[in-house]
N, C-alpha and C positions, 0 to 999 in steps of 0.2 A: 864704514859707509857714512856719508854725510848728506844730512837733508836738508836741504837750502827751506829757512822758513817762510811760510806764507806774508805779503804782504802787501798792503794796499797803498803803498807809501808814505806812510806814519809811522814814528819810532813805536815802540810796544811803550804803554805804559809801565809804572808800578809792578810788580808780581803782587798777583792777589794772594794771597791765603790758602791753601788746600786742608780741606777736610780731614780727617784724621783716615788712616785705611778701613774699607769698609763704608765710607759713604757712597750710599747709592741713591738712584731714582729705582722704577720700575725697570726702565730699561734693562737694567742691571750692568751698567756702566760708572767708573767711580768719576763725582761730581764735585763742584768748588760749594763750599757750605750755604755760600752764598747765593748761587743758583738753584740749590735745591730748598732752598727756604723760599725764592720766588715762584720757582713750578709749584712746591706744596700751594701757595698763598694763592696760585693763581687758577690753581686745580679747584682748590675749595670755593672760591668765587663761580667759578663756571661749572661747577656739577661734577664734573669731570674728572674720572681717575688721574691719577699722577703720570701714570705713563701715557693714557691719553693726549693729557694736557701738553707732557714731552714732545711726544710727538706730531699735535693739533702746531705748536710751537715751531717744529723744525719746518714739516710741511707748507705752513703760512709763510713763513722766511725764506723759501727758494723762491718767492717773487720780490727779494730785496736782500741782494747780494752782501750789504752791509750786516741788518740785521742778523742773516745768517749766521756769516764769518764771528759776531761779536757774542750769537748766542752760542755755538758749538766749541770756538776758541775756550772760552770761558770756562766752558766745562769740560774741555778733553783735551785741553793743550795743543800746539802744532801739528806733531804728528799724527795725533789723536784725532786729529780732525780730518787728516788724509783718508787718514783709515776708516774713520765710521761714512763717509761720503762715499769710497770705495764700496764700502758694505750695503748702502744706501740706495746705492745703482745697483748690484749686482743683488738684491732684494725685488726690489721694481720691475728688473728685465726677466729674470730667469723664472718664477711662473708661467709668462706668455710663452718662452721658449720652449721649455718643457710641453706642454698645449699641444696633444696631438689629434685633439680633434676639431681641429679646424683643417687639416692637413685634405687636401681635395685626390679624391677616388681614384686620380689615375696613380696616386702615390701609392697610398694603402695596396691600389691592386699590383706597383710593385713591388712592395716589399712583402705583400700577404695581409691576411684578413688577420694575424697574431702580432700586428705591428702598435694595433690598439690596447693588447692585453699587456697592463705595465709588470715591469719586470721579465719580460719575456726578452728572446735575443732576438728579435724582429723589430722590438718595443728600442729596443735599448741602439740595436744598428742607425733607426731612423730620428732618436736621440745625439746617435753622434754627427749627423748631417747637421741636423741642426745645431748645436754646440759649438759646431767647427764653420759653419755659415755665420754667426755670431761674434766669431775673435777667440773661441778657448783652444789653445795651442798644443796642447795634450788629451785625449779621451783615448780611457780604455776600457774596453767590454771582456767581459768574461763570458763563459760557456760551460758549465760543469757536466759532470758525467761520463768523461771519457775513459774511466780507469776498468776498462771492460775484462777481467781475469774473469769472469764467465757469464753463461748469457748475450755471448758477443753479437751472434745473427741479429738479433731480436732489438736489442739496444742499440745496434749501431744503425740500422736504418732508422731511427727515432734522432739521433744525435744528427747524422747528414739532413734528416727534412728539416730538422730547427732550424740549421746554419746555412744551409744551400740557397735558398732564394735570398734571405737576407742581405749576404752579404756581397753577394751578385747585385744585389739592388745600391747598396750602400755606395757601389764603387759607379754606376750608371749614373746616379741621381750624385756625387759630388763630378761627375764627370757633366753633363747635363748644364750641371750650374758653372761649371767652368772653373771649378778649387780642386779638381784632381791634381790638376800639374803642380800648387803648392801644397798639398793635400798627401802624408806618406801613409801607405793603410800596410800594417806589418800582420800576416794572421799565421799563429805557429802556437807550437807548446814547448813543454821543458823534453820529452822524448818523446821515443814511438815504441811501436809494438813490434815483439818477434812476429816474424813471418810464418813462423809453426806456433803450432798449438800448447797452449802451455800444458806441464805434467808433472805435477809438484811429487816430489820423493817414488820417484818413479810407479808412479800409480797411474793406471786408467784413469784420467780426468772425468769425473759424472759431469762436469759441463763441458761447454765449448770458450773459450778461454784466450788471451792472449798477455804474455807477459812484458814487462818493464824493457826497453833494447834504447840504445845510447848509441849505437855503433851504429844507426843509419836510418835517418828520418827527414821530413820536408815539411815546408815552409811555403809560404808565399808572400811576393809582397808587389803593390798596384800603387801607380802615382808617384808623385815626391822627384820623380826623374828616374824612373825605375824605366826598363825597356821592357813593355807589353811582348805579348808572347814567346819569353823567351825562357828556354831551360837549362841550368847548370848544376851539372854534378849528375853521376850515374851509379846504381847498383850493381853490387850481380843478380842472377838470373830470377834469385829468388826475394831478395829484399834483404837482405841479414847484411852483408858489409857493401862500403863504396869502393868503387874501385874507380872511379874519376872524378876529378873534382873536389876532394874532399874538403870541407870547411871545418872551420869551429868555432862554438861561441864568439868568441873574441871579432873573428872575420865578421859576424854578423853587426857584434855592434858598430866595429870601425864604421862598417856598410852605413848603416842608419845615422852615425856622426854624422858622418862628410854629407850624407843629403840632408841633412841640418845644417849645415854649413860651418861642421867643426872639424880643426884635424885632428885625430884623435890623438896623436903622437905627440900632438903640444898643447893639450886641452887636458890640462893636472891640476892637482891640487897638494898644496904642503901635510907633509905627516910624517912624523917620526922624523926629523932628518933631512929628509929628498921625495923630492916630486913624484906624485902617483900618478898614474892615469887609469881611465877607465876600461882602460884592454890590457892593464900591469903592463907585459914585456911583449906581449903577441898581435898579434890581431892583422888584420890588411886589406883594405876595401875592396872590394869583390867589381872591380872594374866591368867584367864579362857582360854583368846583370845594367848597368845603368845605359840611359838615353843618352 
């Protein structure tokens, strides 16, 4: 990679000096010896902690672009200075983002009154609207609990009331604001459950139970160019194998490549020898399912 560096159209002067490893401010960022003896000096004159003072420093300088450049350059080098300005804004914006209560009633009353409760999957759905209203181009939400080998009645209406309105709401409310259609919402797991009861070592099961099944499960996925109400792929009568449509992993990812705008079959990377891809040798985009 190569990082064209910053410049205001003056050659760089001299290279100053760097401190030996291990010099720091408060920040905890490593600094030129020289600038950390001005923050100390200028720290002690104004009362002011060191990292204070670093900081009182950077802050006053975003209203002189010079200044800036010549105090951050200084101490963190070109790239260095990309990077802590990156960190800089994404400091500043993502408090207010995260902020959900300013968020107005008709919201909260879609997503539910558990959209407030952080950590929760209500909390976390109406996090990714926001997240993704903002420019972050990957969010993923998790949901635990589903491993129901027994106590299934009981536990499984608890796991659907978590997730049913939320993510009903998630898909309204990015639709609403009009980022569904570049917006892809993928909601699935690693397998599903037999369709009978599980019965470990052939024993009457003391619970109600469902075991690990690989041979035939569903998914869903909303937006990105996905075609609304459509279904593909069929079981038999009872849910245990497919008997049309069959997919597999690999199909799935191709799927999610290409509405990313990659082909999967030429989107590799070098190892060992010869080009990988992310679907190995398989995979095939699932045509049926898009807009």
């Amino acid at each position: 990679m190569t990082v064209k560096p910053l410049s205001r159209g003056k050659k760089s002067g001299p290279s100053r000096k760097v401190a030996p490893p291990g010099t720091k401010v408060s920040l905890g960022l490593r600094v030129t010896a020289d600038t950390k003896a001005r923050i100390d000096d200028a720290a002690y004159r104004s009362g002011r902690s060191q990292s204070e003072e670093a900081t009182w420093r950077i802050e006053r300088s975003f209203d002189h672009e010079d200044l800036l450049l010549d105090t951050l350059r200084l101490a963190f080098g070109e790239f260095g200075l990309v990077v802590l300005l990156l960190a800089y804004r994404m400091q500043t914006a993502v408090p207010e983002i995260l902020d959900v209560s300013k968020e107005p009633d008709d919201i909260v009353k879609l997503y539910g009154s558990e959209c407030l409760v952080p950590g929760s999957y209500a909390a976390n759905c109406l996090l990714a609207r926001k997240l993704s209203e903002n420019g972050v181009r990957f969010v993923q939400l998790y949901h635990q609990g589903w491993d129901q080998h027994g106590n299934l009645p009981n536990e499984m209406k608890g796991q659907a009331k978590d997730v049913d309105q939320p993510s009903a709401a998630l898909i309204t409310d990015l639709k609403q604001r009009g980022l569904l259609d570049e917006t892809l919402v993928v909601w699935g797991g690693e397998f599903g459950r037999t369709p009978m009861q599980e019965n470990r070592e052939g024993k009457t099961a003391p619970f109600k139970g469902r075991d690990h099944h690989t041979d035939a499960f569903c998914m869903w996925m909303a937006g990105g160019g996905i075609k609304g109400g459509t279904t593909y792929g069929e079981t038999d009568e009872i849910g245990y194998t497919v008997v049309e449509g069959k997919l597999e992993a690999f199909d799935i990812q191709a799927t999610i490549l290409n509405q990313l705008g990659f082909d999967h079959e030429k989107f590799t990377y070098e190892f060992q020898g010869r080009p990988f891809r992310l679907t190995d040798v398989k995979g095939k985009v699932i045509q049926e399912i898009l807009a």
